[in-house]
C-alpha positions in Angstrom: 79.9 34.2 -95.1 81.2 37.7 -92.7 80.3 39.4 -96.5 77.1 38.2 -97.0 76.0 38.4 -94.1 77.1 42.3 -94.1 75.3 42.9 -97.5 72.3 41.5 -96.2 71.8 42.7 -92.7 68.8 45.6 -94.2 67.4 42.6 -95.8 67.1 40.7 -92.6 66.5 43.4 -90.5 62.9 43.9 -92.6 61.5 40.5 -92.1 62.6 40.8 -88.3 65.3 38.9 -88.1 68.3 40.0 -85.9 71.6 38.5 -85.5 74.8 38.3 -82.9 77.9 36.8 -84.8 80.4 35.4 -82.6 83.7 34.5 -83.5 86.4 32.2 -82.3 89.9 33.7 -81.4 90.4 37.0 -79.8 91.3 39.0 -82.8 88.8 38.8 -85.9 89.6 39.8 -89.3 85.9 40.7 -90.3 85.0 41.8 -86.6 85.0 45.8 -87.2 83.1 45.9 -90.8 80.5 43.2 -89.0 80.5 45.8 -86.4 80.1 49.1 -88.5 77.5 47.1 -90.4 75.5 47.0 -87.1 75.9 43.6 -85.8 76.5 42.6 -82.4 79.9 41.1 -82.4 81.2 38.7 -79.6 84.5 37.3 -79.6 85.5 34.3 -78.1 88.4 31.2 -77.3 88.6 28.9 -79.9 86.2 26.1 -79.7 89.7 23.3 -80.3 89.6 24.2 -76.5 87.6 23.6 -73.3 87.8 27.0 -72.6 86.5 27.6 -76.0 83.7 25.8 -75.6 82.8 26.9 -71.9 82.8 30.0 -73.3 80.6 29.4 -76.2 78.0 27.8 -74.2 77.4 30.5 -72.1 77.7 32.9 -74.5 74.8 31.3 -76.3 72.9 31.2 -72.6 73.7 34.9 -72.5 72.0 35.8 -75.6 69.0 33.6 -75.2 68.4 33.1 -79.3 65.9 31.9 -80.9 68.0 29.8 -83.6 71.8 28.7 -83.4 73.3 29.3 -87.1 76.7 27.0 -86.5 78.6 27.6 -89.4 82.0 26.2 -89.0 83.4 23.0 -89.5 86.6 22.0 -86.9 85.1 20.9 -83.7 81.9 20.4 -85.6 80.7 18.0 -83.5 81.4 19.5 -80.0 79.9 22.6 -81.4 76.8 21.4 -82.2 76.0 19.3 -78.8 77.0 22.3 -76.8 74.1 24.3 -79.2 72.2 22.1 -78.4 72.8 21.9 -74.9 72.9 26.1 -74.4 69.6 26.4 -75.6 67.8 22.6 -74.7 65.8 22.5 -77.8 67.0 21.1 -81.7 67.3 24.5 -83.2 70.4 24.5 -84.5 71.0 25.1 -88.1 74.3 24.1 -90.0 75.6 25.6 -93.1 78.0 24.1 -95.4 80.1 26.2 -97.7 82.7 23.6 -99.5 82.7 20.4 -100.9 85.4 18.6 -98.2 87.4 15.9 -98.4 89.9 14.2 -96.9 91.6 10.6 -97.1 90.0 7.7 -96.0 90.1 8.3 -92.2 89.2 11.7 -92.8 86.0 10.3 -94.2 85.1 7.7 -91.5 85.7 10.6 -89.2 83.4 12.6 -90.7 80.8 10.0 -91.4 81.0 9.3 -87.7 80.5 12.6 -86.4 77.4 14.0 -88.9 75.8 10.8 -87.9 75.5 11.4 -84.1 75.6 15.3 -85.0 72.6 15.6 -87.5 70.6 14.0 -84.6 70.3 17.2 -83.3 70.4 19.3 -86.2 67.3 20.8 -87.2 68.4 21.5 -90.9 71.3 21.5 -93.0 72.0 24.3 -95.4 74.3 23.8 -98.4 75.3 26.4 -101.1 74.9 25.3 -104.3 74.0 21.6 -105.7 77.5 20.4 -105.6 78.2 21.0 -101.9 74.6 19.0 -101.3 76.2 16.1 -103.7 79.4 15.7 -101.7 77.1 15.6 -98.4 75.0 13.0 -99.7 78.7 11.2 -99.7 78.1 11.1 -95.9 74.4 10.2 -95.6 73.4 14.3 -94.8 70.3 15.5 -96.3 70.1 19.3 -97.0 68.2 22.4 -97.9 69.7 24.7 -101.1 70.7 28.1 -100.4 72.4 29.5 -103.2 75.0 32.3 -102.1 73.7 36.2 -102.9 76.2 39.0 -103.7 76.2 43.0 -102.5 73.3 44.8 -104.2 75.7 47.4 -105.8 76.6 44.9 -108.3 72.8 45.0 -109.7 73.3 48.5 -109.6 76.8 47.6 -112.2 74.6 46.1 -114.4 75.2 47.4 -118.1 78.2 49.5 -116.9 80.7 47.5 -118.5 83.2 49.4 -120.6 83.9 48.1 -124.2 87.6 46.3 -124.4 90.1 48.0 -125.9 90.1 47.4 -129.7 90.0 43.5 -129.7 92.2 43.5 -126.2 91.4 40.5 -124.5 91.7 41.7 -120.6 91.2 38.7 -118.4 90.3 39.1 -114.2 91.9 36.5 -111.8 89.8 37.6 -108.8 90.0 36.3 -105.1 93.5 35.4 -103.1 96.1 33.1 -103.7 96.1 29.5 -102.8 96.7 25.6 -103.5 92.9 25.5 -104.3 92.4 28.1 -106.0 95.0 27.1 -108.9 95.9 30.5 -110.5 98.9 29.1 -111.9 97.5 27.1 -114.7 95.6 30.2 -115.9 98.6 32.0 -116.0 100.4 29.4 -117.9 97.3 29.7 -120.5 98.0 33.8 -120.4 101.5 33.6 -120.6 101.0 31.7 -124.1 98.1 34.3 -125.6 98.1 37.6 -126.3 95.8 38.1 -123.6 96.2 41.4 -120.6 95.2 39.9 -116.8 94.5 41.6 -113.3 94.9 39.8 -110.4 92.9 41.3 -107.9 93.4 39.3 -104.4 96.2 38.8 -101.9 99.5 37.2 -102.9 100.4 36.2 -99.1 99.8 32.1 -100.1 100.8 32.8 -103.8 103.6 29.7 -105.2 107.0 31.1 -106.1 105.8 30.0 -109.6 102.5 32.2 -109.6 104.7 34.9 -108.4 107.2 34.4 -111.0 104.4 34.4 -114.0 102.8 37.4 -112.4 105.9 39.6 -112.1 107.1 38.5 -116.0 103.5 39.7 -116.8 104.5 43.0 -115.2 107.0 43.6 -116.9 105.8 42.8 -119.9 103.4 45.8 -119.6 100.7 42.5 -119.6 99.8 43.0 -115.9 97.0 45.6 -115.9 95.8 45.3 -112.3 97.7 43.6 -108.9 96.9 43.1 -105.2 93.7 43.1 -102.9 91.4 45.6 -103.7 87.5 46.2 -103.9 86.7 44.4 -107.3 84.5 46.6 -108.9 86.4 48.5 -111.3 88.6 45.1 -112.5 84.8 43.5 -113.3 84.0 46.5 -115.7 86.6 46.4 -117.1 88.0 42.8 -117.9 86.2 41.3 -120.7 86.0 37.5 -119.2 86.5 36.1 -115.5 88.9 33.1 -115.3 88.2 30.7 -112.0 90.6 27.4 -112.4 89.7 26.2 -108.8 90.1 22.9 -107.8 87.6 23.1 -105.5 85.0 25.5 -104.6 81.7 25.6 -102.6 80.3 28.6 -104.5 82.5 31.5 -105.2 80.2 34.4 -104.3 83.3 36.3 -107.1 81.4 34.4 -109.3 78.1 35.2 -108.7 79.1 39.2 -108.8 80.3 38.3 -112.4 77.1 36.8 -113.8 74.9 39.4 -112.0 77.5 41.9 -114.0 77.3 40.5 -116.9 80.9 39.2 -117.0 81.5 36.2 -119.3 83.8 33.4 -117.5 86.0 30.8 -118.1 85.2 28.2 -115.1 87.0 25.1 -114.3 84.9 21.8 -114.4 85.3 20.9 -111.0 83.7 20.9 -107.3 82.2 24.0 -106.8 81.9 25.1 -109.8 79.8 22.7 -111.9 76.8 24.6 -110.9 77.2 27.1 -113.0 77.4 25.2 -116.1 74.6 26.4 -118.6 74.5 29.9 -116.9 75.2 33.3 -119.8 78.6 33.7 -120.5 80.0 30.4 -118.7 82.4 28.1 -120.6 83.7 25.1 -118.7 87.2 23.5 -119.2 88.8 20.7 -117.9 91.3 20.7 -115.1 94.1 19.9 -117.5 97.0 22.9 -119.3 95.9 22.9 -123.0 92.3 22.9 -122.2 93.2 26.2 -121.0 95.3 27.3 -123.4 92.8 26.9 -125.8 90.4 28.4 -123.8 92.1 31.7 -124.0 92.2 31.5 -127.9 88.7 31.2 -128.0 86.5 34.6 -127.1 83.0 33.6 -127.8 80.1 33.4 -125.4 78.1 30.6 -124.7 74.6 31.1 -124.7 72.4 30.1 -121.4 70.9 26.5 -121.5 69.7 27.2 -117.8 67.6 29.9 -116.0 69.6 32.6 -114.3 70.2 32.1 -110.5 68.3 35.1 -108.5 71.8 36.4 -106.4 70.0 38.9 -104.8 70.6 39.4 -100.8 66.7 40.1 -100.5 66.2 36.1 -102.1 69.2 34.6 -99.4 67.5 36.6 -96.5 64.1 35.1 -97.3 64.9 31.6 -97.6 67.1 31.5 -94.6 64.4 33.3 -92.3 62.3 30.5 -93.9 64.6 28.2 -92.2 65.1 30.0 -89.0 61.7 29.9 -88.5 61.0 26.4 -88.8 63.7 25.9 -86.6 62.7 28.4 -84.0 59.4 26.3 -83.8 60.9 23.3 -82.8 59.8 22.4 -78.8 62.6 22.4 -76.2 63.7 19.2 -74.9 
């Protein structure tokens, strides 16, 4: 969200919309590039706390807004009704960015708490069709806002450099995690001929994607390694591989189709959106899928219209929503 948001603040700022971010915890990670970007950034006590919220209410009586954009999910609940209560009126907006779930009591919990919450809620955003299917799970309505990339990537259009011969270079892109499953693309690399860059943080990586990654290495397989600005691993790689478990919609996988880049995409929350897109070939969640993935290079043709990923389309249909909101009367 702290990246979109920054690639679309010109965007916003032209249909006059302005916007204070405020952030929970005393240090923030995107703070300073929010900041540079020319947002007003205001950092407060985690909401899991009564100080937290104290503070958020009359931070939000401070800046008098016109619309309350609550966009996290812990303490969703408490955040909302104290929205609601800073600025006496229904307009509050919630965005969803996953497809969560939990165990049973998990889902009760949640059922519970977007029942009384949505009361108060004058819309609920979602990012792609498979996030607004899991929150039909829990009786919530919601409006479609697909996720919108950095204009330089329209500006990388056609610059992608011809692989090497008939090298097959394939881009892991994003950091390591449980959900994002990078092991079981490595597996399927391991057993090709294929080159890969991993381009993210390794700080949650297994000792088993760590282990593939390094025998990659020094194989003289591993063509690209750590965080880094992606830009020059999409020109270069010849097909994006996303084996997520679960996903709300990857904006790395909006920058490849707006590039150009072919991808191999897991068939799973998140994800299954993009199915029918240029270039996308889905695959089950299961080892040899993948591994025959790999062996196969050729591109799928579109079966769907292309998704507009431009910030200029996200900034229009969310002012769209902030303004229907900001109508609403206080009560």
């Amino acid at each position: 969200m702290e990246r979109m948001l920054v690639s679309a603040l010109s965007a916003f700022g032209a249909v006059g919309v302005r916007g204070v971010v405020v952030g929970q915890g005393l240090e923030h990670p995107y703070a300073d590039d929010l900041r540079v970007a020319g947002y007003e950034v205001r950092l407060i006590p985690s909401v899991r706390s009564v100080d937290g919220l104290r503070h958020l209410y009359r931070t939000i009586r401070s800046i008098r807004p016109d619309v309350v954009h609550v966009h996290t999910e812990g303490v969703f609940l408490a955040t909302v009704l104290v929205s609601v209560m800073a600025t006496r009126s229904r307009r509050v907006v919630h965005t969803v960015h996953n497809v969560f779930d939990g165990g049973p009591a998990w889902r009760i919990r949640r059922r519970l708490s977007r029942a009384v919450a949505d009361r108060f809620l004058e819309r609920v955003v979602v990012c792609s069709p498979d996030v607004a299917e899991n929150e039909r799970r829990f009786g919530r309505r919601s409006t479609l806002i697909y996720n919108w990339v950095d204009d330089r990537f329209f500006e990388l259009q056609g610059q992608r450099r011809p692989p090497r011969g008939d090298e097959d270079h394939v881009l892991l892109l994003g950091n390591c995690g449980p959900a994002k499953n990078h092991e079981m693309a490595l597996r399927a690399v391991l057993s090709s001929n294929s080159v890969v860059s991993h381009v993210g943080g390794e700080g949650s990586a297994s000792e088993g994607e760590r282990d593939m990654l390094d025998r990659l290495q020094a194989a003289g397989r591993l063509r690209r390694r750590g965080a880094a600005v992606p830009d020059a691993a999409l020109l270069e790689a010849t097909r994006l591989l996303m084996p997520s478990r679960n996903e709300g919609m990857p904006v790395a996988l909006a920058e490849a189709l707006t590039i150009g880049l072919p991808a191999v995409i897991a068939d799973a929350p998140g994800l299954r959106w993009a199915a029918g897109q240029h270039g996308i070939t889905v695959v089950p969640l299961e080892q040899d899928g993948w591994t025959r993935a790999l062996k196969g290079t050729a591109v799928p043709a579109a079966t769907a219209p292309p998704i507009d990923f431009s910030a200029e389309r996200g900034a229009a249909e969310y002012t769209a929503v902030y303004r229907a909101a900001a109508r609403t009367r206080q009560r």
